[in-house]
KOLLUM-344208 format. One record per residue (C-alpha): residue number from 1; residue in three letters; x, y, z. Coordinates in pm, 1 decimal. Each point is the difference from the previous one (the first is absolute). Last residue first. Layout:
n/res/xx/yy/zz
NUM/ala/X/Y/Z
...
% end
This chain:
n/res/xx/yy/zz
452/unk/-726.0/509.6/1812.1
451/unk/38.3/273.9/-261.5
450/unk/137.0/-227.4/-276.1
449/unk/-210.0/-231.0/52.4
448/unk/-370.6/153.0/-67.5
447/unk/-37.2/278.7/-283.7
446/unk/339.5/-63.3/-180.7
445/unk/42.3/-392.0/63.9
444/unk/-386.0/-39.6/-79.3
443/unk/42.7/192.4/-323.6
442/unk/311.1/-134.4/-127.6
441/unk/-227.2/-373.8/11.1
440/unk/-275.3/154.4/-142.0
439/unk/173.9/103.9/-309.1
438/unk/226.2/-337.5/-6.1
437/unk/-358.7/-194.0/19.3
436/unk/-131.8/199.2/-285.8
435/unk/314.9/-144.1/-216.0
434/unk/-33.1/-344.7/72.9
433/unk/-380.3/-11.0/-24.2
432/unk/62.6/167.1/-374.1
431/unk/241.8/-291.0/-78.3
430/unk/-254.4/-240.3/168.8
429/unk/-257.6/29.7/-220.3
428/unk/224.4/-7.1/-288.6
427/unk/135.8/-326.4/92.3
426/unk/-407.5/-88.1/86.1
425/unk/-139.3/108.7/-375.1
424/unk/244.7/-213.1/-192.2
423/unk/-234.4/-289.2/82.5
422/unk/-228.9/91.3/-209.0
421/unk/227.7/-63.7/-278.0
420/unk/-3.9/-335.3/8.7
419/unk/-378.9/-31.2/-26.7
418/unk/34.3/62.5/-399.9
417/unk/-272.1/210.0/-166.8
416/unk/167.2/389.1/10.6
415/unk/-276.8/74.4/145.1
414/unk/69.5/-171.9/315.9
413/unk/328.9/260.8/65.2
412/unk/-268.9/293.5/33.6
411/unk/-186.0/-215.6/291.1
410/unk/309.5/-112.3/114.2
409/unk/101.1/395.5/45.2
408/unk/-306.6/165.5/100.7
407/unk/5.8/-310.8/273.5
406/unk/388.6/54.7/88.7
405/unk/-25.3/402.0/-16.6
404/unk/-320.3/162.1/185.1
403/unk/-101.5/-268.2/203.6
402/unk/275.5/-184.4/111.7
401/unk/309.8/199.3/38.6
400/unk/-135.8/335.9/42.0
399/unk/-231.6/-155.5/286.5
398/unk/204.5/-201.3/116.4
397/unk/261.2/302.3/45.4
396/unk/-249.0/225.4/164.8
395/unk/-119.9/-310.9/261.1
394/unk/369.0/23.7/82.3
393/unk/36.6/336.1/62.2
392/unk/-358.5/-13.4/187.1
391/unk/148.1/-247.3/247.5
390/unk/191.8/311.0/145.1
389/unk/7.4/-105.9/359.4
388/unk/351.1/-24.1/109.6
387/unk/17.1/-354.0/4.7
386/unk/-238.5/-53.1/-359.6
385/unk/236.9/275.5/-218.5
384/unk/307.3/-217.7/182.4
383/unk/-182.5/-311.0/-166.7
382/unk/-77.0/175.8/-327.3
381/unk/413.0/92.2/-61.5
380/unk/-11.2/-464.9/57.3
379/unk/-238.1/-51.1/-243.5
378/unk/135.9/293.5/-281.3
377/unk/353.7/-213.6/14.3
376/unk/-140.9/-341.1/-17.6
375/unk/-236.2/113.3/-314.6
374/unk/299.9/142.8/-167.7
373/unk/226.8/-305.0/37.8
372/unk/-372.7/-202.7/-125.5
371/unk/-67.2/185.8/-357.3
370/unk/159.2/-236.3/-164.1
369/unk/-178.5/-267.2/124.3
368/unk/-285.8/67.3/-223.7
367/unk/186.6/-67.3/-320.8
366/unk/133.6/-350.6/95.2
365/unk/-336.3/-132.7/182.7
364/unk/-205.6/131.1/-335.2
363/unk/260.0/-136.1/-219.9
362/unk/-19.3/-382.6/145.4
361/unk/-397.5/28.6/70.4
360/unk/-150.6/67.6/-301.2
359/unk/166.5/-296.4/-192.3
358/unk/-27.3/-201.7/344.1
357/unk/-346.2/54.3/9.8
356/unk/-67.8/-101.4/-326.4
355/unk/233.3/-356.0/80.2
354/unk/-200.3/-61.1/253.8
353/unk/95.4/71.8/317.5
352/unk/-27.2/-229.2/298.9
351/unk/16.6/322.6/250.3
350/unk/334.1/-113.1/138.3
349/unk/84.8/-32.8/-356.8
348/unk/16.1/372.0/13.4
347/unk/265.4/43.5/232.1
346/unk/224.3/-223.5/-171.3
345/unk/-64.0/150.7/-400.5
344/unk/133.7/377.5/191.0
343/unk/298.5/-162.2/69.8
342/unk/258.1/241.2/-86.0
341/unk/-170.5/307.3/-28.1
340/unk/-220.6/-27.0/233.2
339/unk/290.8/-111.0/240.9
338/unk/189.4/308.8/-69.2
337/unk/-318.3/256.1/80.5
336/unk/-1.9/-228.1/316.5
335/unk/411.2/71.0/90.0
334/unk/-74.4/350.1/-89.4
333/unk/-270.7/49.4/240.4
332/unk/175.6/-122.1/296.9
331/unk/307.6/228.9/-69.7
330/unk/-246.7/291.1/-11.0
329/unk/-142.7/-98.5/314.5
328/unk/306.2/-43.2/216.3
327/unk/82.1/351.7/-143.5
326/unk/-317.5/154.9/96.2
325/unk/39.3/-160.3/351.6
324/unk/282.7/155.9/55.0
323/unk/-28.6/317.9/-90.8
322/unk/-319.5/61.9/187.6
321/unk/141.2/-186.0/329.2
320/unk/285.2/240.5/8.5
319/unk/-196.8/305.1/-52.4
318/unk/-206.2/-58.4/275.1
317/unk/259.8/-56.7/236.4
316/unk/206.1/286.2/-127.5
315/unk/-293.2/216.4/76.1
314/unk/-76.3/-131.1/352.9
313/unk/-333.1/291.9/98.2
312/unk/-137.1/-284.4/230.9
311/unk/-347.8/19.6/-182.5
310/unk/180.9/-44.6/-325.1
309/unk/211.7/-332.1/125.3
308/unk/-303.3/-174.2/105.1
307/unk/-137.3/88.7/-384.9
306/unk/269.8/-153.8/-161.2
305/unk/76.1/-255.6/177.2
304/unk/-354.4/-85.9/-10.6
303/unk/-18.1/31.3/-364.7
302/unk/340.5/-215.0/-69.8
301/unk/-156.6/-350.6/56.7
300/unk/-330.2/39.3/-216.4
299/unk/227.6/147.7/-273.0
298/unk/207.1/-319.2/27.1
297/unk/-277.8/-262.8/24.9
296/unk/-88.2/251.9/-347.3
295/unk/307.4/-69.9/-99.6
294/unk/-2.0/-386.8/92.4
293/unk/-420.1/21.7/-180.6
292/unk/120.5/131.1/-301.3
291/unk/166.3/-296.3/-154.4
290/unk/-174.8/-294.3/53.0
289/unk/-295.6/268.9/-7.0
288/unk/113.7/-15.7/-420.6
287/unk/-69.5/-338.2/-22.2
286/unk/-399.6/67.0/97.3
285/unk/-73.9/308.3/-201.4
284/unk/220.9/-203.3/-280.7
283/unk/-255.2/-295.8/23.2
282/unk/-316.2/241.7/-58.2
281/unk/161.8/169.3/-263.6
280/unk/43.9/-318.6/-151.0
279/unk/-363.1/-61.1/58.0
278/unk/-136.2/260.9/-93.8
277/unk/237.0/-49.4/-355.3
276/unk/-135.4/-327.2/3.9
275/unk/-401.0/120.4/-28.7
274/unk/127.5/173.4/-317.5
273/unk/80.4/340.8/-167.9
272/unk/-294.6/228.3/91.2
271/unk/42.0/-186.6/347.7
270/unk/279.6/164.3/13.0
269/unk/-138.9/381.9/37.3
268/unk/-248.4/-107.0/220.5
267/unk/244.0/-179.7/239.6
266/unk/203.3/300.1/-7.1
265/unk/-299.0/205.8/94.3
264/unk/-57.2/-234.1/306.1
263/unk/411.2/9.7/100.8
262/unk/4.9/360.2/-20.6
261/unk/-310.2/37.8/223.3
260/unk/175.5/-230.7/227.0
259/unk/327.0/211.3/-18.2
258/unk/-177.0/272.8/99.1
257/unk/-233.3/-130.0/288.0
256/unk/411.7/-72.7/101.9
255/unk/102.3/356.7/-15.2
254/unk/-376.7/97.1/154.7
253/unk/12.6/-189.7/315.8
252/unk/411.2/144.9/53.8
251/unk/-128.5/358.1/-63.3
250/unk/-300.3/-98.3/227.6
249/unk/227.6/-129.9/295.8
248/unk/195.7/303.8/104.0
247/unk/-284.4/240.2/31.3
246/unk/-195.2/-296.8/76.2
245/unk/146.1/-92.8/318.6
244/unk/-18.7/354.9/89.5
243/unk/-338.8/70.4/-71.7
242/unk/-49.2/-327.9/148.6
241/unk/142.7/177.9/334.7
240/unk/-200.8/321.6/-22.9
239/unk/-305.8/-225.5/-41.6
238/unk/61.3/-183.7/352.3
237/unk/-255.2/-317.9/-53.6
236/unk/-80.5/-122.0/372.7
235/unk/106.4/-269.4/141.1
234/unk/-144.2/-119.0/379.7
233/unk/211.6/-287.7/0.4
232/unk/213.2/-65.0/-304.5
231/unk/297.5/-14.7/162.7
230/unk/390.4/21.4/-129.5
229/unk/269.6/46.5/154.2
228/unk/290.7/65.1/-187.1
227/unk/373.7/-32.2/82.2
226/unk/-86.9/-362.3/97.9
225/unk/-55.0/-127.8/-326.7
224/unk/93.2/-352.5/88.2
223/unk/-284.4/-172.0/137.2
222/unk/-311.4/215.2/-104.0
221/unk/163.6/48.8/-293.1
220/unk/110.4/-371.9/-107.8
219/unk/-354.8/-135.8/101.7
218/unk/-161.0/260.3/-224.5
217/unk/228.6/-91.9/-282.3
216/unk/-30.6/-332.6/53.4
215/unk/-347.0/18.8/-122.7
214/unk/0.6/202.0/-251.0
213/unk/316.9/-228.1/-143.8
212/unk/-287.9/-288.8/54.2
211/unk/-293.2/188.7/-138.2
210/unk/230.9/101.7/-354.8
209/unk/109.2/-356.9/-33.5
208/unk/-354.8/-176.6/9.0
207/unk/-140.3/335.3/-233.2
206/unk/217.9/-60.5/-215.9
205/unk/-75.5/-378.7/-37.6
204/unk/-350.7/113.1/-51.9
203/unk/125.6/214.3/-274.5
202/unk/185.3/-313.2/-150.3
201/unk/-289.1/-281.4/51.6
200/unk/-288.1/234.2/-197.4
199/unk/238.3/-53.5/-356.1
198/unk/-61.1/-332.8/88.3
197/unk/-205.0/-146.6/289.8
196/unk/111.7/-352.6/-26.8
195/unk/-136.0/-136.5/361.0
194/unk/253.9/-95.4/220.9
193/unk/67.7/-378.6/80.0
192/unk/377.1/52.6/8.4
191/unk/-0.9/171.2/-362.7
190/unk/-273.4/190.2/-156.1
189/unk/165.9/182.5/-284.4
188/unk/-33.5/359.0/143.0
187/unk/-48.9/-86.4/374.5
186/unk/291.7/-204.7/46.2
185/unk/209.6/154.2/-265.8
184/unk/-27.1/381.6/157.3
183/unk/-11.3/-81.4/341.1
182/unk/363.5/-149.7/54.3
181/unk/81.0/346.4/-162.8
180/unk/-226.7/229.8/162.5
179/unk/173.5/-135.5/361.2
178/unk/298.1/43.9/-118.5
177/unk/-132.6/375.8/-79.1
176/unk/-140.4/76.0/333.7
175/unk/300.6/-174.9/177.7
174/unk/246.1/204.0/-193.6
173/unk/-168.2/341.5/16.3
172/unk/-41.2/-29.0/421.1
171/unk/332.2/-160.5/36.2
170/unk/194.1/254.4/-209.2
169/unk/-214.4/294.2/168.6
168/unk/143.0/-120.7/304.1
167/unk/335.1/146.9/-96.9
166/unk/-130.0/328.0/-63.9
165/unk/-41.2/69.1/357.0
164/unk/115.6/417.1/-34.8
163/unk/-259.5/109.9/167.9
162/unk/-245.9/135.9/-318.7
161/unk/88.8/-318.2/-114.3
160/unk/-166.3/-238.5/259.9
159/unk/-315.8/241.3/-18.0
158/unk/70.5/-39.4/-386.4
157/unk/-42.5/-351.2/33.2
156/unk/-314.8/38.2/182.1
155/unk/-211.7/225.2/-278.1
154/unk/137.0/-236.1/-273.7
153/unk/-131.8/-284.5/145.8
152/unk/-345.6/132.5/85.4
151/unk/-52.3/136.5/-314.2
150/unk/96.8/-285.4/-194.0
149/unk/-225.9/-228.7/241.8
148/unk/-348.3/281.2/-54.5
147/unk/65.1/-117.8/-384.7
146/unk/-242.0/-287.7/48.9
145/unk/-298.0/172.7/-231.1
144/unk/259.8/89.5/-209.2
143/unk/201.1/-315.3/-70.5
142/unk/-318.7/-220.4/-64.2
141/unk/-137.6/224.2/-251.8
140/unk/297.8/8.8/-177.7
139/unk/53.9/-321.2/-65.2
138/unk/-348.1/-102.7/-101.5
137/unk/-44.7/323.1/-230.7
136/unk/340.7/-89.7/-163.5
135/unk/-100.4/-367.2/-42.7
134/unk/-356.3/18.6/-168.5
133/unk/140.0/324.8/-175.3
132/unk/296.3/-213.0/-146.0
131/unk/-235.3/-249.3/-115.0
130/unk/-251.7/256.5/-170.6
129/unk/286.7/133.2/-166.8
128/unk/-166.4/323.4/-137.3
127/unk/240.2/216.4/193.7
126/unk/124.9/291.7/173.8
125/unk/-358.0/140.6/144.7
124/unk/-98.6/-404.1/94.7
123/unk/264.1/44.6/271.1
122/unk/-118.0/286.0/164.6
121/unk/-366.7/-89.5/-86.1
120/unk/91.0/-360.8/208.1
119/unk/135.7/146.7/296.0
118/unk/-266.6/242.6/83.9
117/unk/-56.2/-137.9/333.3
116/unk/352.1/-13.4/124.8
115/unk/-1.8/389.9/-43.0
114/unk/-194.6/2.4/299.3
113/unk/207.6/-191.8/242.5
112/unk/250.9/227.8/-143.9
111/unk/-147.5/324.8/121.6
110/unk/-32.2/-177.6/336.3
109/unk/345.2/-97.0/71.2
108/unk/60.8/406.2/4.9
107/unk/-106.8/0.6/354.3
106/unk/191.7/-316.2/120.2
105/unk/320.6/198.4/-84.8
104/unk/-110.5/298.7/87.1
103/unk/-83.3/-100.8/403.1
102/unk/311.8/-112.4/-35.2
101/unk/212.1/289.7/-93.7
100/unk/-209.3/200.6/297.1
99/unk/159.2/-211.1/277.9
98/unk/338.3/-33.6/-146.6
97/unk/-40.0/409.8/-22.6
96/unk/-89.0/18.5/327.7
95/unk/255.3/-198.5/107.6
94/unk/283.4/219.6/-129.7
93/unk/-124.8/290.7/93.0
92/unk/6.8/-104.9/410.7
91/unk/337.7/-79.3/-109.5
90/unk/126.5/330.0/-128.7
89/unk/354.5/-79.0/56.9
88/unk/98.0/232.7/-341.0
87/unk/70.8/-341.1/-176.4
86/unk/-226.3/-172.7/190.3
85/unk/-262.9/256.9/-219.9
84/unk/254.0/-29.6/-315.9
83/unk/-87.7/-374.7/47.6
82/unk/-336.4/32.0/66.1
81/unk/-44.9/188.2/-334.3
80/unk/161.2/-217.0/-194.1
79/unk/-196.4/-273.3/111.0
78/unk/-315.9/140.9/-7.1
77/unk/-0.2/124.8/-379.1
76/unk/172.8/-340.6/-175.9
75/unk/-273.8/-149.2/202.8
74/unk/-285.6/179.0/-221.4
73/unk/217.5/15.7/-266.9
72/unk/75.7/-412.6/5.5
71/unk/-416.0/-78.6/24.6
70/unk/-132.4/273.8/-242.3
69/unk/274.1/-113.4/-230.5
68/unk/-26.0/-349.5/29.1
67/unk/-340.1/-26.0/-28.6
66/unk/28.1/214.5/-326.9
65/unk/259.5/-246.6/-108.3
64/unk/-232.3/-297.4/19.1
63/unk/-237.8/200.9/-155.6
62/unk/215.4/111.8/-339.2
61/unk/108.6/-469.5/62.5
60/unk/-319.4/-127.0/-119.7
59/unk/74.8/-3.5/-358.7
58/unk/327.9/-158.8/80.2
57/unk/-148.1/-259.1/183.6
56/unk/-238.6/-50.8/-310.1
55/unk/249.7/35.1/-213.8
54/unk/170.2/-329.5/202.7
53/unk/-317.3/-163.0/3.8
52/unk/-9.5/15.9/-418.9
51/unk/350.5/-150.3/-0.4
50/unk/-161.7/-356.3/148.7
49/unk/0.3/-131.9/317.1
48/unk/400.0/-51.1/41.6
47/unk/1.2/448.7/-47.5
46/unk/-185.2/-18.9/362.7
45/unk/373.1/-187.5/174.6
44/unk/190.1/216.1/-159.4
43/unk/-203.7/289.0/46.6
42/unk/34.7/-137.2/442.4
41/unk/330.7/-49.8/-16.1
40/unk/87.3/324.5/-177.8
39/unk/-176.5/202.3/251.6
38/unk/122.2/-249.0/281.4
37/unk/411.9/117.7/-149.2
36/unk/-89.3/332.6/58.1
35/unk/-128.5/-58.9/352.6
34/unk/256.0/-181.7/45.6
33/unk/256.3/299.7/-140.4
32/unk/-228.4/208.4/211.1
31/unk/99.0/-157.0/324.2
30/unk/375.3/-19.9/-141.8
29/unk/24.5/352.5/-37.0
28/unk/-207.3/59.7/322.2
27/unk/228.5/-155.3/196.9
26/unk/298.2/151.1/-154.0
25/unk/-141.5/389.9/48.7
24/unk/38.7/9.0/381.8
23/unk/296.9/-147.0/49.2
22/unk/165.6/102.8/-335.5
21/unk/-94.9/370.0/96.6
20/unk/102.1/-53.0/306.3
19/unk/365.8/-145.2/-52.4
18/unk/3.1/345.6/-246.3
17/unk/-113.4/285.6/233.2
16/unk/216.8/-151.4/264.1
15/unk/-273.4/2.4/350.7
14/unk/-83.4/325.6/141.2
13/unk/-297.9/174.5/-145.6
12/unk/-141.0/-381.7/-163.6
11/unk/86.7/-165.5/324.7
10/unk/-289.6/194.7/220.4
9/unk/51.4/201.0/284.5
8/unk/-91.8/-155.9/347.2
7/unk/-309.1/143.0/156.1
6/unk/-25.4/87.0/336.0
5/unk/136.8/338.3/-53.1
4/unk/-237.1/105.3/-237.2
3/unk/-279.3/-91.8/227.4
2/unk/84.5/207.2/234.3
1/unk/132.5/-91.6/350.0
% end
């Protein structure tokens, strides 16, 4: 009997397109609303040592995102490409490209266990602060050289993902981050007989949540992740397959390298104002995952539907999810452009804002949100672009968004000597992301679904 044939098919080609996309994608909203809410947690927690740690945080934050990006593309890459492989009952495939995906992610650990030791000329670049260098070079240091647990964690849950298991993604995330938060006060201010470590207290408390989700993600796939099996004996490196990890997972690597180089600019370009408006733009970075991370839980949810429902040739499956989930995540947006708007003064006394901070804060929260229907929309066309392999779309549309029109664009707005109107620069960011999106979008449907 062939292998095929011993193999039952998976939920996401059968299963109602819209019971399993809430299935699969609800997990992982509220998994990233925790880890949404931890992110504001823990700069809550850093803005009670003084406002100068919480630019310093922020200051650190272009290489926080970098890590990010090398470690979500990377896995981003495998899982969507196992899934189209189980998709087209290419199992053999299928493990070889778990196999390969983490051999990468421990691979790539290494270029940030040397970036950890230039921590303090990163930091000492964006300011004269010699306080906020002493804390930025501290905090960063220690959350690159022990970055290996980010890579780890994000390399397992998307083994769980890439078979449709999102819902122990919740318990990896939530632990990690629960974990972070009990962390962050103990080892920050000293409590329980801990020693006050500081600034130095929250990245080791990241690194206390971030080994425990690792963790439990490798228990929870060799458990429950039966669909793949996975062995490290006798590995070898197959370069065709990371040439195909990477051919979806680069595009995704360099979208969010993007947004950290827009971040690290932007940083530049407000410290020219104040120290408080880094840190206000720090504090938004951190609201506004309260509302991204659901829609991109969502996105994260939809791919392997996606991408499953490709490599079985089911159009109207395919199509079903995409519509969907784009209009869950436009409705998602628009309630948090709403709540900017109405209590943008709440969210920022999370942050113990001064009354400065507020004054930059209030219109900056307002104005940016704008743009958030439009970013919900262009997320959610990028996920099918992901599924069927076209990361490049999206890394196109970052780029064009980021590079060459918000920074030209705050940078042009700064002259005009009032911080406010930097913050115009992301509504028209996202008007020209918007519209590039809809151009990809009609170009996928005419090139790749409508002749399945």
């Amino acid at each position: 009997m062939s292998e095929e044939n011993l193999q039952p098919e998976n939920r996401m080609g059968y299963a109602p397109v819209k019971g399993l996309l809430l299935k699969m994608s609800f997990p992982l909203m509220i998994s990233m609303f925790v880890q949404a809410a931890y992110n504001i947690v823990d700069s809550m927690f850093v803005s009670w040592i003084n406002e100068d740690a919480l630019t310093a945080v922020s200051m650190c934050f272009p290489i926080q995102a970098l890590i990010l990006a090398f470690a979500i593309g990377t896995a981003v890459g495998m899982s969507a490409l196992i899934s189209r492989y189980l998709g087209a009952k290419r199992f053999d495939r299928a493990n070889k490209v778990a196999q390969n995906g983490i051999f990468l992610a421990f691979a790539t650990y290494l270029l940030f266990l040397l970036i950890g030791m230039a921590a303090h000329p990163f930091i000492a670049f964006q300011t004269k602060n010699a306080r906020i260098v002493e804390y930025g070079s501290t905090y960063l240091s220690i959350v690159c050289t022990l970055s290996i647990m980010v890579f780890l964690q994000l390399c397992v849950e998307r083994l769980l993902q890439s078979t449709g298991k999102t819902s122990y993604i919740l318990l990896i995330q939530g632990s990690g981050a629960i974990i972070n938060i009990i962390m962050d006060p103990i080892l920050i201010f000293g409590l329980l007989g801990a020693p006050k470590l500081g600034v130095a207290g929250a990245a080791i408390a990241t690194i206390f949540g971030q080994t425990f989700a690792a963790l439990l993600g490798v228990y929870l796939n060799i458990k429950k992740n039966t669909e793949l099996k996975i062995s490290m004996k006798g590995f070898r490196p197959d370069l065709h397959i990371i040439k195909e990890i990477y051919q979806i997972g680069v595009p995704s690597i360099i979208m969010q390298a993007v947004g950290s180089v827009m971040v690290f600019f932007l940083n530049l370009i407000l410290g020219g104002f104040s120290s408080t408006a880094v840190a206000t733009f720090g504090a938004y970075f951190k609201l506004q995952s309260f509302i991204f991370m659901p829609v991109f839980g969502l996105n994260n949810g939809v791919v392997p539907i996606v991408a499953y429902n490709y490599g079985a040739r089911k159009k109207d499956r395919l199509l079903e999810a995409s519509r969907l989930s784009t209009r869950y995540a436009v409705m998602i947006m628009t309630v948090g452009m709403l709540l900017f708007w109405v209590i943008p003064n709440v969210f920022l006394g999370i942050f113990d804002a001064s009354d400065k901070m507020l004054a930059i804060g209030i219109p900056a929260l307002r104005i940016i949100s704008v743009g958030f229907p439009l970013a919900g929309y262009a997320i959610m066309k990028g996920s099918v672009f992901q599924a069927l392999g076209k990361s490049i779309y999206s890394m196109n549309i970052s780029i064009i968004r980021q590079l060459v029109v918000l920074l030209p664009a705050a940078f042009l707005l700064s002259r005009l000597g009032e911080v406010t109107y930097v913050w115009l620069a992301f509504p028209i960011a996202e008007i020209v992301g918007l519209t590039f999106s809809i151009i990809y979008s009609r170009k996928i449907h005419r090139e790749m679904i409508d002749v399945l």
